[in-house]
C-alpha positions in Angstrom: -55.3 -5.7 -22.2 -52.0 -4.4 -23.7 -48.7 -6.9 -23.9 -47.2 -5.9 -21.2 -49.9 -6.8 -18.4 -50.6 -10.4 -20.4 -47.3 -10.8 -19.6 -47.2 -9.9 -16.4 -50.3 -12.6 -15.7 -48.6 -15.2 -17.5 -45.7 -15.0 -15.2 -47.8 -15.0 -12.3 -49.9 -18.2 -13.6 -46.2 -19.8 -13.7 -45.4 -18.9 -10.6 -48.3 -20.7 -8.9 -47.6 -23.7 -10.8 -44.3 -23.5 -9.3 -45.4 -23.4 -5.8 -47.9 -25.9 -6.5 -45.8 -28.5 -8.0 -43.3 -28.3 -5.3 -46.1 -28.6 -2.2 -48.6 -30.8 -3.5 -46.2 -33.9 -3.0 -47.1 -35.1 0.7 -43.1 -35.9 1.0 -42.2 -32.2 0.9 -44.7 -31.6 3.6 -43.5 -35.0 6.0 -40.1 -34.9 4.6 -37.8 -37.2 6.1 -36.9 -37.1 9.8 -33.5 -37.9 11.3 -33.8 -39.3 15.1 -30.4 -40.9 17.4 -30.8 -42.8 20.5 -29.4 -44.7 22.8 -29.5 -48.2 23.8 -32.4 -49.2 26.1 -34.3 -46.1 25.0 -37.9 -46.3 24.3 -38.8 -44.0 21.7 -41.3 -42.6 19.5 -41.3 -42.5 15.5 -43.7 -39.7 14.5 -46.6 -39.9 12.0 -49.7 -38.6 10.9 -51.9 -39.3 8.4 -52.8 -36.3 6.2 -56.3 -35.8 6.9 -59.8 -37.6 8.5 -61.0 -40.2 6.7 -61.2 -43.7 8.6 -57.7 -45.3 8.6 -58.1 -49.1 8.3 -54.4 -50.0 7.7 -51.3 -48.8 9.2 -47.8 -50.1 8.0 -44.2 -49.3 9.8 -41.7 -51.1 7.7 -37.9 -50.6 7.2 -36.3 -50.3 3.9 -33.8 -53.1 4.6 -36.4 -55.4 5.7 -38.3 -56.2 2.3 -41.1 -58.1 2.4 -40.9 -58.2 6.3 -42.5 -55.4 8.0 -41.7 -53.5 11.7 -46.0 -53.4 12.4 -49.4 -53.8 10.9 -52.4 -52.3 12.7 -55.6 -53.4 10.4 -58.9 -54.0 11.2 -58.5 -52.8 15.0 -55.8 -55.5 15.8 -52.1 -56.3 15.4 -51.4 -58.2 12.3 -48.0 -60.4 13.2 -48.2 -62.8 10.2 -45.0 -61.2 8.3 -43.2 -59.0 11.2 -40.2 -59.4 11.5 -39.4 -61.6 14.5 -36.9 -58.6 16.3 -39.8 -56.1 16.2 -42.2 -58.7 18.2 -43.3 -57.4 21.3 -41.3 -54.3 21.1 -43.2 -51.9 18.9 -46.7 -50.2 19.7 -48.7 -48.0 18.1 -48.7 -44.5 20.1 -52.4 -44.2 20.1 -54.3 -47.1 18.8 -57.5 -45.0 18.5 -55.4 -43.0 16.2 -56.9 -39.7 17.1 -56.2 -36.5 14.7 -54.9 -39.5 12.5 -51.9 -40.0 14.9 -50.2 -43.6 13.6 -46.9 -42.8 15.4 -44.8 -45.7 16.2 -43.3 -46.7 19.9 -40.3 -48.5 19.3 -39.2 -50.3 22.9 -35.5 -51.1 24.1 -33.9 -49.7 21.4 -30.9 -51.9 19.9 -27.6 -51.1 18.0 -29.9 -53.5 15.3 -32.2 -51.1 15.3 -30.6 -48.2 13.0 -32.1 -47.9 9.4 -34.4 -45.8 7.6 -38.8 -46.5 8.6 -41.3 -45.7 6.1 -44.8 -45.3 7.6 -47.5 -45.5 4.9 -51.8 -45.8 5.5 -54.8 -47.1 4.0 -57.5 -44.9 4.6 -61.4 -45.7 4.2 -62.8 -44.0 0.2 -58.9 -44.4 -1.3 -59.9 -47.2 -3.6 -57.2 -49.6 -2.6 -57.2 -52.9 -1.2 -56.0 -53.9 2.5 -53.1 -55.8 1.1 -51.9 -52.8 -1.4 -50.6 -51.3 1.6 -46.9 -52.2 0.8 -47.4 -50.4 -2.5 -48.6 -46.7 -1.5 -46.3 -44.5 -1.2 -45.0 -43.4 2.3 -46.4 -40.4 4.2 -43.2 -40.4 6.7 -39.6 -41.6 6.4 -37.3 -41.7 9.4 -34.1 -42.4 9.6 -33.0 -43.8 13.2 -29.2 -43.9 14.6 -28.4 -45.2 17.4 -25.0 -44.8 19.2 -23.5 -45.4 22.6 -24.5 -43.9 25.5 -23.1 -40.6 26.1 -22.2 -40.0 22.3 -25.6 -38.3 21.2 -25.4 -35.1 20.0 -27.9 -32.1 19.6 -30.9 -35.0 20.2 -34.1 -34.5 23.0 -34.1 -37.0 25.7 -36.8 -39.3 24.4 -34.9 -39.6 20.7 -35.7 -37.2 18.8 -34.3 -34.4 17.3 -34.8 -30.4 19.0 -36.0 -29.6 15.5 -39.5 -29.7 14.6 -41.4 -32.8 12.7 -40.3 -31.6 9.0 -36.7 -30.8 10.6 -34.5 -27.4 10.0 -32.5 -29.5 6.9 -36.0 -30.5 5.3 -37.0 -26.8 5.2 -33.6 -25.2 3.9 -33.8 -28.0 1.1 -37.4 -26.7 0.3 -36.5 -23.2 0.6 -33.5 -23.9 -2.2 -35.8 -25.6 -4.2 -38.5 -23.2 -4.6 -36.0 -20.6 -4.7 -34.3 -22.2 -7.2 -37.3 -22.9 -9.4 -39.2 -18.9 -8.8 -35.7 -18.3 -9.6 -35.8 -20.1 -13.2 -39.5 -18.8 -14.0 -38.6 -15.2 -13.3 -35.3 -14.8 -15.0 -36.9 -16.5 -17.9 -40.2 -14.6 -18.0 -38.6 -10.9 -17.8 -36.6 -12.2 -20.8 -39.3 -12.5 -23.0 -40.8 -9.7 -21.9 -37.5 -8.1 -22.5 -38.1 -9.5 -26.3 -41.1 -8.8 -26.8 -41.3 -5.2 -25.6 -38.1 -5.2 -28.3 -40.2 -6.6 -30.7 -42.8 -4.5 -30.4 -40.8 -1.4 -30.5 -39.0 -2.3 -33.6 -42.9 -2.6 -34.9 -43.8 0.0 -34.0 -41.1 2.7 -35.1 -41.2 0.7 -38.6 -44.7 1.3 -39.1 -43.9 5.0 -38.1 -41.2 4.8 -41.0 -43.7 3.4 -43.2 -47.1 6.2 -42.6 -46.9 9.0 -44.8 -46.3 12.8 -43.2 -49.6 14.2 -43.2 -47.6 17.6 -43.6 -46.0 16.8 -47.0 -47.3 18.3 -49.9 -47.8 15.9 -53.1 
């Protein structure tokens, strides 16, 4: 295989590291999720856990919160020891059979109080961590929740949430810039080695021309 096409597959290998490093994180893919409602709305936070294993802990908490959470689903059953007392009686799980790994969360009678950004993070059956490292995994959805006056909703579905899909239309332009961005990088800098070394080699080349004796001279 000559330079030029070891090249070529080294700047392809550095292009799928690109792509991989920028989807393998679970928080491109979820992203974050901006929902407005109103007051006295009932609405529904979305979130799905990313594939089937048994889930034995779901966690809804709110970053402003700390150690107080919004809901706690382990073991099949409501966990209400640290909730924080505005949440009780007002949040549900959407589907507590949490089929297709479905852990979204029903917020009811939505308050002005309400607004702030809710992480939703899973313990799933084979991840090696304990029921009570739940507050420590990292969060598989993050929504951020407005709520305004009646009649002062803008571009937002009837039951709260946005008319964009679940990763949103901002999520996917930010990904779009960042692996543009990055292919971007890789390229420009691969074609200038190539550039270089294809310089390099030319330089080689016509100096070892320079250097071979004419086979037509006579001695």
């Amino acid at each position: 295989m000559d330079l030029k096409s070891l090249l070529r597959w080294s700047l392809l290998l550095d292009l799928s590291a690109v792509f991989l490093s920028v989807f393998a994180d679970g928080s491109f893919l979820n992203g974050q999720i901006n929902i407005t409602a109103e007051p006295g709305q009932n609405i529904s936070l979305p979130c799905g856990a990313p594939d089937n294993k048994a889930i034995i802990v779901v966690e809804w908490s709110r970053t402003d919160l700390e150690s107080e959470y919004v809901l706690r689903y382990r073991d099949e059953q409501f966990d209400p020891e640290n909730q924080h007392l505005s949440f009780r009686n007002r949040v549900d799980l959407q589907d507590r059979q949490m089929k297709d790994g479905d852990v979204s969360l029903v917020l009811k009678n939505v308050t002005m109080d309400d607004r702030g950004t809710y992480e939703c993070r899973v313990v799933q059956r084979g991840t090696n961590r304990r029921k009570r490292a739940a507050l420590k995994t990292r969060p598989i959805s993050s929504i951020v929740l407005d709520v305004v006056p009646s009649g002062h909703k803008d571009g937002s579905s009837e039951d709260g949430g946005n008319k964009v899909g679940p990763v949103g239309a901002a999520v996917g332009l930010s990904v779009g810039i960042i692996v543009a961005a990055a292919v971007g990088f890789v390229i420009s800098k691969k074609r200038r080695r190539l550039r270089e070394n294809e310089q390099a080699a030319a330089e080689l080349e016509l100096q070892s021309a320079l250097q071979s004796p004419d086979p037509g001279a006579v001695s």
